[in-house]
C-alpha positions in Angstrom: 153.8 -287.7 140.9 155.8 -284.6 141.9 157.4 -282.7 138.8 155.1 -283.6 136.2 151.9 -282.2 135.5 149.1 -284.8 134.2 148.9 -284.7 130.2 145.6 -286.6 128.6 146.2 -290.2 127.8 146.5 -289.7 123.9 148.1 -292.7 123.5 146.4 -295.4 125.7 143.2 -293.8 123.9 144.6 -294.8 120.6 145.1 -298.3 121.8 141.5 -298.4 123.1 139.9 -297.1 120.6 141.7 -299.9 118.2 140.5 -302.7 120.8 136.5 -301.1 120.8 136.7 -301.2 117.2 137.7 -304.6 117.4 135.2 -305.5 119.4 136.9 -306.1 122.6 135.4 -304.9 126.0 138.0 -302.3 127.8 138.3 -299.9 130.9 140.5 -297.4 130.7 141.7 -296.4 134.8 143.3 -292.6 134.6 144.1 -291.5 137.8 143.2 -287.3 137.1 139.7 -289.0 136.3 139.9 -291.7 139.6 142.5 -290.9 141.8 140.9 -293.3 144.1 141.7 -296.1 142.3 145.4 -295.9 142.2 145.0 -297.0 146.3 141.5 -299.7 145.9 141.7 -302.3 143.7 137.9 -303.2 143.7 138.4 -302.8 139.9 140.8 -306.1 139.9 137.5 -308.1 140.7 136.1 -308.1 137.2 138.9 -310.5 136.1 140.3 -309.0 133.6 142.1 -311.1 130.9 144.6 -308.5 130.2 146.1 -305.3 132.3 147.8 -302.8 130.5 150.1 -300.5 132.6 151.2 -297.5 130.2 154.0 -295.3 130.9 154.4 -291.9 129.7 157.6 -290.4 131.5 160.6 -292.2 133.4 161.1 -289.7 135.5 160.5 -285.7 134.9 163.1 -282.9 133.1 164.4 -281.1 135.9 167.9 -282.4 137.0 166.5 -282.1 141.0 163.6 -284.2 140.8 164.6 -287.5 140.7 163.0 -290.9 139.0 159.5 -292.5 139.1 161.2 -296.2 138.5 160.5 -297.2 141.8 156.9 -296.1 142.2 156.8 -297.7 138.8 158.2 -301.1 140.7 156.2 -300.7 144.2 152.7 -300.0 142.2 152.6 -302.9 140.3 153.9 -305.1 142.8 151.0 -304.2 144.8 148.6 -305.0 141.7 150.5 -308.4 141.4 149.7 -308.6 145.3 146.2 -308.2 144.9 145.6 -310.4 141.8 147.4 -313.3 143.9 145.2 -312.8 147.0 142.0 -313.1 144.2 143.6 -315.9 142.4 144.3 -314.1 139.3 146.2 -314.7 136.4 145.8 -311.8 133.4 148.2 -311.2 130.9 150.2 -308.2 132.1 151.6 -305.8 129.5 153.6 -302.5 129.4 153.7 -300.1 127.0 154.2 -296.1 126.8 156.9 -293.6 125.5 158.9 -294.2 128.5 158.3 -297.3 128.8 159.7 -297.9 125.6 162.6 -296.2 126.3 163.8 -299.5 128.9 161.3 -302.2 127.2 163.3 -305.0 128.2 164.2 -303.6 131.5 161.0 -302.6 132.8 159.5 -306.1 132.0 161.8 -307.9 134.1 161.7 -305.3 136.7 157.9 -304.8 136.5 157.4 -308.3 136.6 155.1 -308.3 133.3 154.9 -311.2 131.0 155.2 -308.7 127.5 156.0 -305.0 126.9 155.4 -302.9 123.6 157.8 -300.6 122.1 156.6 -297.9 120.3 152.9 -297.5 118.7 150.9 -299.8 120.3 147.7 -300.7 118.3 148.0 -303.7 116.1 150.2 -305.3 119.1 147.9 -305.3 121.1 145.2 -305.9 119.2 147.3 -309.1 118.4 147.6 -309.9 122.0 143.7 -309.8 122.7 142.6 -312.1 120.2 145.1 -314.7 122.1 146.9 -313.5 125.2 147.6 -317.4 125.3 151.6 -317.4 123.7 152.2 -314.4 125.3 152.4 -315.4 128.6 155.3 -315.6 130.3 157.9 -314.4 127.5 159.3 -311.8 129.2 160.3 -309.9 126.3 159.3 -306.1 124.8 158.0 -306.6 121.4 158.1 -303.2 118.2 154.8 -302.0 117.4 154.0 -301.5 113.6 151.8 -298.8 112.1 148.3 -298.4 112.6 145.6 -297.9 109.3 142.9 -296.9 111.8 145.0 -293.3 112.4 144.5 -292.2 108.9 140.5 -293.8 108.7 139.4 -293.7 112.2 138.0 -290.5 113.9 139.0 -290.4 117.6 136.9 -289.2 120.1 137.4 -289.4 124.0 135.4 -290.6 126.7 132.6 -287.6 128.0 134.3 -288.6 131.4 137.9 -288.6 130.8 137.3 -285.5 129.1 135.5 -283.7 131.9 138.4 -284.5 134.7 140.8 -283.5 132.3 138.9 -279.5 131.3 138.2 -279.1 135.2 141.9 -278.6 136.3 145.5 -278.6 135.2 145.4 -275.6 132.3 142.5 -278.0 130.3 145.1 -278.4 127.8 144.8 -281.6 125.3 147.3 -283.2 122.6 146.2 -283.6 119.5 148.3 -286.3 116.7 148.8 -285.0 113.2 151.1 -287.0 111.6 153.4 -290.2 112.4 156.8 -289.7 110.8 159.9 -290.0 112.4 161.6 -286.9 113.2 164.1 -286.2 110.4 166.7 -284.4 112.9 169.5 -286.0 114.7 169.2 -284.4 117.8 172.3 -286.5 120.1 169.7 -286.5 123.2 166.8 -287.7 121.2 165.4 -290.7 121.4 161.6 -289.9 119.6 163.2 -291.9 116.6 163.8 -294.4 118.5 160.1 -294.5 120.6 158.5 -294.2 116.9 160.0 -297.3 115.3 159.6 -297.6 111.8 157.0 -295.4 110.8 155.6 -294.9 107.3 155.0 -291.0 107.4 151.2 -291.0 107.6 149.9 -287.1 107.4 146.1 -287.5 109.3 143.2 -286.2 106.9 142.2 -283.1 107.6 138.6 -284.1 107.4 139.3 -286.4 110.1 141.3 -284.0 111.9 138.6 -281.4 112.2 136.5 -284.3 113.5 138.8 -284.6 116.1 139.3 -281.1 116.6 135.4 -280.0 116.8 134.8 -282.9 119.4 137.3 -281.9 121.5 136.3 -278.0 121.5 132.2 -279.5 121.9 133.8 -281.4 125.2 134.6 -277.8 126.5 138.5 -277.7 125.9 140.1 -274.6 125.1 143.6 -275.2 124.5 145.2 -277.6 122.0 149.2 -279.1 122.4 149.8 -281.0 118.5 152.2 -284.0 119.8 153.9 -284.0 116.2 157.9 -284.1 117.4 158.4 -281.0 115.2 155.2 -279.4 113.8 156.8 -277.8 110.6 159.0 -280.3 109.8 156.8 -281.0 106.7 155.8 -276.7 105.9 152.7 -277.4 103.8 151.6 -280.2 105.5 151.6 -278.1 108.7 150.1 -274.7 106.6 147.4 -277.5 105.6 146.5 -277.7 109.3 146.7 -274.2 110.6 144.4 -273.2 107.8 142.4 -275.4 108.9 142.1 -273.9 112.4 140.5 -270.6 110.4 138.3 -272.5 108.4 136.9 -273.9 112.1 137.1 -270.7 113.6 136.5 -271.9 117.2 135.9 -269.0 119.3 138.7 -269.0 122.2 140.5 -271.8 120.5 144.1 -271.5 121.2 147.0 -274.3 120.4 150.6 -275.0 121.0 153.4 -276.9 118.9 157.1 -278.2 118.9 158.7 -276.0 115.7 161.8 -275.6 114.2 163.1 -272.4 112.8 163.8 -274.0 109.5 161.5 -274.5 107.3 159.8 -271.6 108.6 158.4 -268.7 105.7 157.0 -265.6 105.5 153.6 -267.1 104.6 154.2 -269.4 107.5 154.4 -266.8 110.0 151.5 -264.8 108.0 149.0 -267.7 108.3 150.1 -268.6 112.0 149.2 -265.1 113.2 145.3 -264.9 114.5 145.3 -269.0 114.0 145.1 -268.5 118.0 148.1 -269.7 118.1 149.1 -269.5 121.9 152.9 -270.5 121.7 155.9 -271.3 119.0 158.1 -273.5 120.5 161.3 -273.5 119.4 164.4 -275.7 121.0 167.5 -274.6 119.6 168.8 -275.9 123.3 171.6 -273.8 122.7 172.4 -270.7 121.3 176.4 -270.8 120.5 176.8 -272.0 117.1 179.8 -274.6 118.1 177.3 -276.6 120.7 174.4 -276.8 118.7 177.0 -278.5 115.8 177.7 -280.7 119.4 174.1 -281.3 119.6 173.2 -282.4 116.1 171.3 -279.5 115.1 170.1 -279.0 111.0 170.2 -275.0 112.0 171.8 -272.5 113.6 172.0 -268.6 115.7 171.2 -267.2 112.0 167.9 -269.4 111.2 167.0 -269.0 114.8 167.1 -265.0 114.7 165.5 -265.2 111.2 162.9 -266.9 113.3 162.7 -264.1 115.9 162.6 -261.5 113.4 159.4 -263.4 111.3 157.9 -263.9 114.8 158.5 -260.4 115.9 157.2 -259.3 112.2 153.7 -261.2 112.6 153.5 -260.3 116.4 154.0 -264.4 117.4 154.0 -265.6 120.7 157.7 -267.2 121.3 159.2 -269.8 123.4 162.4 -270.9 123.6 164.2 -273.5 125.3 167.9 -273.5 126.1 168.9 -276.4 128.1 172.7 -275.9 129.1 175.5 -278.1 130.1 175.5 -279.9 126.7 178.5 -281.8 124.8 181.4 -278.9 124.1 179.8 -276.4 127.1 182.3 -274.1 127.9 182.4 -270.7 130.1 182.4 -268.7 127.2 179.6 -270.6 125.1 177.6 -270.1 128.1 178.3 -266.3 127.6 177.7 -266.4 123.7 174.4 -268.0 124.5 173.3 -265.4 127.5 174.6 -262.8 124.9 172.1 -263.7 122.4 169.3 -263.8 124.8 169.8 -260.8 126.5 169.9 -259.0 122.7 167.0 -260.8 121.4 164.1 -262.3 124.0 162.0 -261.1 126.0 161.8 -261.5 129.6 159.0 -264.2 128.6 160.1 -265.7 125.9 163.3 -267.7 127.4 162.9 -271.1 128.8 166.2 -272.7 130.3 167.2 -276.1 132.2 170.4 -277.6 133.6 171.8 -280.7 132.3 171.1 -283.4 129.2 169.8 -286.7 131.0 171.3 -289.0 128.7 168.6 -291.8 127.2 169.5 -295.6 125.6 169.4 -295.4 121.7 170.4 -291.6 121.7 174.4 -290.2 120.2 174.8 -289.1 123.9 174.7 -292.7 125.3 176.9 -294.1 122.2 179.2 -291.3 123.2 179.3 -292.6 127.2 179.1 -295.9 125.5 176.5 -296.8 128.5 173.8 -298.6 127.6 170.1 -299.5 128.7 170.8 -301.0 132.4 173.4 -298.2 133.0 171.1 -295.6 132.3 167.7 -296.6 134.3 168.3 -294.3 136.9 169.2 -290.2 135.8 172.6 -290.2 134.2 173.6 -286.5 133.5 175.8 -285.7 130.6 179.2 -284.1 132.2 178.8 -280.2 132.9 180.9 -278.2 135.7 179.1 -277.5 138.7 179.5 -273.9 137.9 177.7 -273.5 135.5 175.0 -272.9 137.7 176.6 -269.6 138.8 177.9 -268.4 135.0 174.4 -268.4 133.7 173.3 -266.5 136.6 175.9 -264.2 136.1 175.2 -263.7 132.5 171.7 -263.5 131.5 170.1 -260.3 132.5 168.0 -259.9 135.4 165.3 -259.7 133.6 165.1 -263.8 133.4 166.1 -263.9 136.7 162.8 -264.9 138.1 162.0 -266.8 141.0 160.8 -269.5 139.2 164.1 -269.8 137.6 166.2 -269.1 140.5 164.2 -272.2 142.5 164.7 -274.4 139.8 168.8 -273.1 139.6 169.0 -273.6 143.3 167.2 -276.6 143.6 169.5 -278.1 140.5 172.9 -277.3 141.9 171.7 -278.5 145.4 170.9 -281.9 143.5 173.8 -281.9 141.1 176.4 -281.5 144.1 175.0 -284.8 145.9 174.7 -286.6 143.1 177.4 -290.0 142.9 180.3 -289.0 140.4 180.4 -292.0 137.9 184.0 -291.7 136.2 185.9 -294.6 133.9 186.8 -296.6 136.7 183.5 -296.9 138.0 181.2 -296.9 134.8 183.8 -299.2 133.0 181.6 -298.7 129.4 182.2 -294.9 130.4 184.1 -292.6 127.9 187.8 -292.3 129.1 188.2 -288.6 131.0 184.6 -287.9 131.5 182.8 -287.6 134.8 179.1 -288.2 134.8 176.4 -287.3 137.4 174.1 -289.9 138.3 171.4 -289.9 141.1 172.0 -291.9 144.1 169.4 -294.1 143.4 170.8 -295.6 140.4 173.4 -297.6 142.4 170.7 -299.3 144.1 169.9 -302.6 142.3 172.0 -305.0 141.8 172.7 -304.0 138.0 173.2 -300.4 138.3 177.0 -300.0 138.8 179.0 -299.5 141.7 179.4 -296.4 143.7 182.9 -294.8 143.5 
């Protein structure tokens, strides 16, 4: 789908390898692998006694690209098409990070007869050994931690992994840990996705398992999913030590970090690990927003950061989304201020708008909930904010990507429907929020102003 490039299926892996363990007999259908099949549905013909539909994004980040919701509805009313003209009844179940997001929504919606919120093995492993009481309930059920991620080595599918190293970056994530992220970030909803979890920390024997396979299968480039990376420091020293004791020629990896806790032996170790990029999200850099934004840190951690990264010669990124709660013309200027004195001209990567999410501060504070915020609801910004960043960050970020992206935000922003109290009645008095079009068009979306 346009504006989001494919990531490999971590998670429906996890929840197949549980079921093969089991004993159960499964076909996973990734459309990188067999992009044919997302258009013939010869695969329907084995009568399957359960279809899982997983769902990894609700629609992509940028402001101007709009929502999958409704491929998400057409698609599977197709597959519910095609079962009918077969005569065929399997269990149909939903599960994903996005998908978790709208659990209850997207079952109704999606027509399935169960969805699962968060980790997904022992449900489902649950539902296969009798799909019988599930059918029919309509309801999204919590997932529950997993003993097979801290016994079981996982290894991928020599087909799955070919289509995946043949094209887009041949970049693959790899899961560390399961632990809910200790920060309160009001846009957030990871906590939420991850349920209750019980902190398990993967072995690293079993990680280098993982690790070796996946560099044997001809992968390069390694994304650790862990929401931040660093958010236990030895833990995560544990694992990039562990990279040099593998010493994979070429090897090179990526992670969410924060710039707290983040040492001087940190930054020593992470320097020749092959460490590709740091990625830091202080989404804002004026000390008063990122407050606004829940953040456990602020400008002084972040340019201790810069300063340990600059030391050990790390490669930086850092993302700065504005238009968040308390964005103002000037703490648009304090951010562009600290950019322009501290990043380089690759180093800075910015967006336009916070789409608010159910279960997040940010949809408390609209007091919208679940229905109202299907479709991309944006948290109030002014539409000129567009033109002060512009106007404030040096040229030198100035690129054409960005400006496309600027451009094509704005363009969207401007047509989007203007949701204010007296048409989003939950809506916080005095606040004007963005929403797509789209949003007002089921029956349970709102009304257009």
């Amino acid at each position: 789908m346009a504006g989001n490039e494919p990531i490999f299926p971590i998670g429906v892996r996890c929840v197949q390898d549980a079921l093969d363990r089991a004993g159960h007999i499964t076909q996973l259908i990734d459309f990188v692998e067999t992009p044919e099949m997302s258009s013939t549905f010869d695969w329907l013909d084995d009568e399957w006694d359960i279809i899982g539909f997983t769902i990894r994004n609700i629609d992509p980040i940028e402001i101007a690209a709009g929502t999958h919701v409704d491929d998400y509805i057409r698609f599977i009313a197709r597959i519910r098409e095609e079962l009918a003209e077969r005569g065929l009844e399997p269990l149909l179940v939903g599960g994903g990070p996005g998908f978790s997001l709208f659990g209850d929504i997207l079952v109704a919606k999606l027509g399935l007869d169960v969805g699962v919120v968060g980790p997904g093995e022992n449900l489902m492993l649950d539902i296969a050994k009798d799909p019988h009481p599930y059918r029919g309930r309509r309801v999204s059920l919590q997932g529950r931690r997993h003993e097979g991620f801290l016994n079981d080595v996982l290894h991928h599918p020599p087909s799955l992994m070919d289509a995946y190293t043949e094209a887009h970056g041949a970049m693959i994530g790899v899961e560390t840990r399961r632990k809910t992220c200790y920060q309160g970030c009001v846009y957030c909803p990871y906590a939420y996705i991850a349920g209750d979890n019980a902190g398990d920390l993967k072995p690293m024997s079993i990680l280098a398992q993982e690790i070796q396979g996946i560099y044997d299968a001809g992968f390069r480039r390694i994304f650790f999913t862990d929401g931040i990376f660093n958010s236990e420091l030895n833990y995560a020293k544990q694992v990039v030590r562990l990279l040099h004791e593998l010493s994979l020629p070429d090897l090179k990896w990526a992670a969410y970090f924060t710039p707290k806790p983040f040492d001087d032996e940190f930054g020593k170790i992470l320097a020749g690990s092959g460490i590709e990029a740091v990625v830091v999200s202080p989404d804002s850099l004026d000390d008063a927003v990122m407050r606004n934004l829940g953040k456990t840190f602020d400008t002084r951690h972040v340019l201790r950061f810069l300063e340990r990264s600059q030391k050990y010669q790390l490669p930086v990124r850092v993302n700065v989304v504005f238009g968040g709660p308390g964005e103002t013309r000037k703490t648009i200027s304090n951010s562009a201020k600290f950019i322009n004195d501290n990043l380089a001209h690759n180093e800075l990567v910015a967006h336009m708008g916070y789409r608010i999410l159910p279960s997040t501060e940010l949809s408390r504070q609209a007091k919208m909930d679940a229905h109202e915020l299907l479709y991309p609801t944006y948290y109030p910004f002014d539409l000129e904010m567009f033109n002060w960043v512009i106007q404030d960050l040096d040229s030198r970020f100035i690129t054409p990507k960005f400006m496309i992206n600027q451009l094509a935000g704005r363009a969207a922003a401007r047509k989007m429907v203007k949701l204010g109290v007296q048409d989003a009645t939950h809506a916080a008095s005095g606040r004007t929020y963005l929403a797509l079009a789209s949003r007002l068009e089921g029956n349970d979306c709102g009304s257009k102003k």
